[in-house]
BAFIMI-327278 format. One record per atom (N, C-alpha, C, O): residue in three letters; y, x, z. Coordinates in steps of 0.2 Angstrom, whole numbers, always signed. Atoms other than C-alpha are relative to their C-alpha. Layout:
REM BAFIMI-327278
    aa       v       u       w
   Ala       Y       X       Z
...
REM end
This chain:
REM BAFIMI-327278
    aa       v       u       w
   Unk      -3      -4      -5
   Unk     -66     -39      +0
   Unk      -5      +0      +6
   Unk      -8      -5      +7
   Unk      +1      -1      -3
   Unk     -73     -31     +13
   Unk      -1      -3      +8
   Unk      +4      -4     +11
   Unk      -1      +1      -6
   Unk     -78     -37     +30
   Unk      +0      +2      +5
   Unk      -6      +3      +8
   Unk      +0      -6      -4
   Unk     -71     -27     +43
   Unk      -3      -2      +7
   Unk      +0      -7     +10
   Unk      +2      +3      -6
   Unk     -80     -29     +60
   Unk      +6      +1      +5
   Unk     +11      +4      +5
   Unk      -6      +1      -4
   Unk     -72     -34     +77
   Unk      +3      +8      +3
   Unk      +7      +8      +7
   Unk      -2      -7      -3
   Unk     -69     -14     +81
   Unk      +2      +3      -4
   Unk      +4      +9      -2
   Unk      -4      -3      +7
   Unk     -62     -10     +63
   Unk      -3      +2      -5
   Unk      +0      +1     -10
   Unk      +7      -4      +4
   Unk     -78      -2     +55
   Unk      +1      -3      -5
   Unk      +3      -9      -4
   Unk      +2      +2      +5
   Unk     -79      -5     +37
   Unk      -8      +2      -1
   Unk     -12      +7      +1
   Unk      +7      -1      +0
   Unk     -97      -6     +31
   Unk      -1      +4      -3
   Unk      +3      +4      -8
   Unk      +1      -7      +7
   Unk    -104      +9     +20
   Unk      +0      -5      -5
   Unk      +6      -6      -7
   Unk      +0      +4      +5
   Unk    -110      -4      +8
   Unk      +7      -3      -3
   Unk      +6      -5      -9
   Unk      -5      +5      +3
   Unk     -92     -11      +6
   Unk      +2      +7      -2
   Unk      +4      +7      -8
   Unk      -3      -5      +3
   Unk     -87      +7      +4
   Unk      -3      +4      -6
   Unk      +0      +7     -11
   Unk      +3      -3      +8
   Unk    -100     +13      -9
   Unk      +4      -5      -5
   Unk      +6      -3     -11
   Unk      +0      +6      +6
   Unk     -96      -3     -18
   Unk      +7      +2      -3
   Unk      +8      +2      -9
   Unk      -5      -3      +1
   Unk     -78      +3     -16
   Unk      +3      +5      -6
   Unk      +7      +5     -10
   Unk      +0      -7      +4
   Unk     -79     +21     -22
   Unk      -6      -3      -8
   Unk      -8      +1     -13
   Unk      +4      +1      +9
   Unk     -90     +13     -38
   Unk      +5      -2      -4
   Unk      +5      +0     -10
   Unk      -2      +6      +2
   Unk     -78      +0     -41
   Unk      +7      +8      -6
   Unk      +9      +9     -12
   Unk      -7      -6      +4
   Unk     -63     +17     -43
   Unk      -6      +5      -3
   Unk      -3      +9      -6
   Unk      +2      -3      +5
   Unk     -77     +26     -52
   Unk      +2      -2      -6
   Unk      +4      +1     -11
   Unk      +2      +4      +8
   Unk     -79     +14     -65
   Unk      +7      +1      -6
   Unk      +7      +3     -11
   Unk     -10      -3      +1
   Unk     -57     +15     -66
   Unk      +1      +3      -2
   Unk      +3      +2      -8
   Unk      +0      -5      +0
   Unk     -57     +31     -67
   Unk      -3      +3      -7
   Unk      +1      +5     -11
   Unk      +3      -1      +7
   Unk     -69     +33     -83
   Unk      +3      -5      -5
   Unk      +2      -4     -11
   Unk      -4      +4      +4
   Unk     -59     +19     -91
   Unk      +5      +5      -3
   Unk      +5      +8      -9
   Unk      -9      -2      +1
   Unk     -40     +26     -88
   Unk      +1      +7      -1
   Unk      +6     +10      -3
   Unk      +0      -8      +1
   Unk     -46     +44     -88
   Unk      +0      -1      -8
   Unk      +4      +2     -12
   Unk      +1      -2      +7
   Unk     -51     +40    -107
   Unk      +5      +0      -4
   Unk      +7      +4      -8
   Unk      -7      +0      +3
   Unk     -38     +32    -111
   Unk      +6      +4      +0
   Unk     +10      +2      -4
   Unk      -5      -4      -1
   Unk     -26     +46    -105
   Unk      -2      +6      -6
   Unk      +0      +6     -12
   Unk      +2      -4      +6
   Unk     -34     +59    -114
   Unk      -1      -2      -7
   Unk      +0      +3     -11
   Unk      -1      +0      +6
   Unk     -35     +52    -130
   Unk      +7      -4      -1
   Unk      +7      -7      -7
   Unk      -6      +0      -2
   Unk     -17     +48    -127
   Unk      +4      +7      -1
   Unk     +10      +7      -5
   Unk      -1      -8      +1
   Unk     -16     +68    -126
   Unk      +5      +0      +6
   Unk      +9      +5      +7
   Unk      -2      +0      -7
   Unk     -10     +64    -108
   Unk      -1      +3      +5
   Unk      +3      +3     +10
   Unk      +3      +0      -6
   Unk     -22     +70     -99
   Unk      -5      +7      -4
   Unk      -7      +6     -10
   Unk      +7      -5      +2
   Unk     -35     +86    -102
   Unk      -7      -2      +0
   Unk      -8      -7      +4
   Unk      +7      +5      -1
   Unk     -54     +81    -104
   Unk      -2      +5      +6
   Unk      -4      +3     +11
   Unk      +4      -2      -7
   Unk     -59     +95     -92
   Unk      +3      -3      +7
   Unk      +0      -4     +12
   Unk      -5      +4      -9
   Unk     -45     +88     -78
   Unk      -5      -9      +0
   Unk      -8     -12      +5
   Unk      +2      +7      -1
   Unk     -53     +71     -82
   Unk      -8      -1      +2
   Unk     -10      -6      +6
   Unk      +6      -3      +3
   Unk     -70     +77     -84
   Unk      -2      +2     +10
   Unk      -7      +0     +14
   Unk      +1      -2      -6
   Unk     -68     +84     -66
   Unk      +1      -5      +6
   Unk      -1      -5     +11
   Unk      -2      +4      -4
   Unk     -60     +70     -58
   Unk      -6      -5      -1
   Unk      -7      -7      +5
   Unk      +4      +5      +2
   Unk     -72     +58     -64
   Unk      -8      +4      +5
   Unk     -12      +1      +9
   Unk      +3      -3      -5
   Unk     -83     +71     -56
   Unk      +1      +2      +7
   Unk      -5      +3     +10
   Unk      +3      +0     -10
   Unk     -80     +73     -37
   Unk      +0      -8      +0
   Unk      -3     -10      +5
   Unk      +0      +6      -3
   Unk     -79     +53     -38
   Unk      -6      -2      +0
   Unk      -8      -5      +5
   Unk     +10      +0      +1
   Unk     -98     +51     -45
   Unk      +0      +5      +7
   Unk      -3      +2     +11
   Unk      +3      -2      -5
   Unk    -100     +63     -31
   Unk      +1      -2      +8
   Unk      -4      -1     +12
   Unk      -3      +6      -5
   Unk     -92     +52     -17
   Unk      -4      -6      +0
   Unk      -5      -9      +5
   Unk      +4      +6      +0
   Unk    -101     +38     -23
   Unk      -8      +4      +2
   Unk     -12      +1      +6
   Unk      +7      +0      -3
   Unk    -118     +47     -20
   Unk      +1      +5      +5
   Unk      -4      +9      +6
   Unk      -1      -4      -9
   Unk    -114     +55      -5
   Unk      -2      -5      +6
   Unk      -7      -5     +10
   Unk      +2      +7      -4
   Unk    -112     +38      +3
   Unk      -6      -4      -1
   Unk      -9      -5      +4
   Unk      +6      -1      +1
   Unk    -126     +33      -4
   Unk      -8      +2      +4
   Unk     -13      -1      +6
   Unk      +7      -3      -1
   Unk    -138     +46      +0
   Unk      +0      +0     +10
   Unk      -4      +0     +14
   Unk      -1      +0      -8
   Unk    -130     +47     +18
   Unk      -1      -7      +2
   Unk      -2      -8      +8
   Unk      +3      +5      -3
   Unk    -135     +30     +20
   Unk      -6      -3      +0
   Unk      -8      -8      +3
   Unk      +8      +0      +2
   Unk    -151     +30     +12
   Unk      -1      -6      -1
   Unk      -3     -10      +3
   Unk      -1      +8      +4
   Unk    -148     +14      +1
   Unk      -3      +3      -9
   Unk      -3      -2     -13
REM end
């Protein structure tokens, strides 16, 4: 868990590690949806894509 400073701030680092952590989720549960026939590969395909782009936004925005 993250450690919130005394002013509330979460630290980017805690948040990239965050948005990787629901990446990783994401291409798990996605998979398993779709080969379930639950789920579409392009919906999953998509969703899995803005969240890789979330995780390198924060990233690149904090030059890590």
């Amino acid at each position: 868990m993250a450690n919130i400073t005394p002013d509330g701030a979460i630290p980017v680092t805690a948040l990239i590690a965050e948005a990787q952590r629901e990446l990783d989720m994401r291409r798990q549960y996605y998979w398993a949806r779709v080969r379930a026939g639950k789920m579409r590969q392009d919906d999953a395909d998509k969703r899995i894509a803005l969240m890789a782009a979330i995780v390198k936004r924060l990233t690149v925005t904090a030059a890590l």
